[in-house]
Residue, then its C-alpha position, 0 to 999 in steps of 0.5 A: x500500500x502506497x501512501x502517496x507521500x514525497x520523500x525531499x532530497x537529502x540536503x547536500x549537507x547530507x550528500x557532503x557527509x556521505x562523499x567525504x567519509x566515503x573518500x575517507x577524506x581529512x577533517x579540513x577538507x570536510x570543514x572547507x566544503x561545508x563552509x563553501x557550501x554554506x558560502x553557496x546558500x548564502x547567495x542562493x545560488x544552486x537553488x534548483x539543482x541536484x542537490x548531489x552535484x552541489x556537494x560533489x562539487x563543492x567536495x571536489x574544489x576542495x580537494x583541490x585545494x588540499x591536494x587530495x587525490x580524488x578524480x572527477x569520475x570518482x567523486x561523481x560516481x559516488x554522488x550519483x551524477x554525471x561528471x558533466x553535472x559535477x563540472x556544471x556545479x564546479x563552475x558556479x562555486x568558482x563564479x560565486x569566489x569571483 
């Protein structure tokens, strides 16, 4: 019996959680990512988009910066994206710095 209810999308919060303990990634790259995300609420932008390309691309950026060996292919495939939406995400979070 179905109820007819929705389920939301986990918040990309969420999503930025579950990515950065599944890479195993540092504590500061962790914090970074939640700040940018944070960064990207703030100015609303990414409103509308797949709330898993926000965190994936906000988790690759930096893991960028922190010189953290994750690819492109790997952090979309766990996030359940395409790379090109993970790009997408990844030009907006650098347009927004700009």
């Amino acid at each position: 019996m179905e109820l007819g209810l929705e389920v939301a999308p986990p918040h990309p919060r969420e999503t930025l959680a579950r990515l950065g303990s599944e890479f195993g990634v540092p504590p500061a790259v962790r914090k970074r990512a939640i700040e940018l995300l944070g960064e990207l609420n703030a100015v609303k932008a990414g409103t509308g988009c797949n709330p898993a390309g926000i965190a994936a691309g906000c988790l690759y950026l930096t893991a960028c910066e922190f010189e953290c060996s994750l690819t492109q292919r790997e952090i979309a495939t766990a996030a359940e994206i395409s790379v090109v939406t993970l790009r997408a995400r990844m030009e907006d979070l650098i347009d927004l710095r700009e």
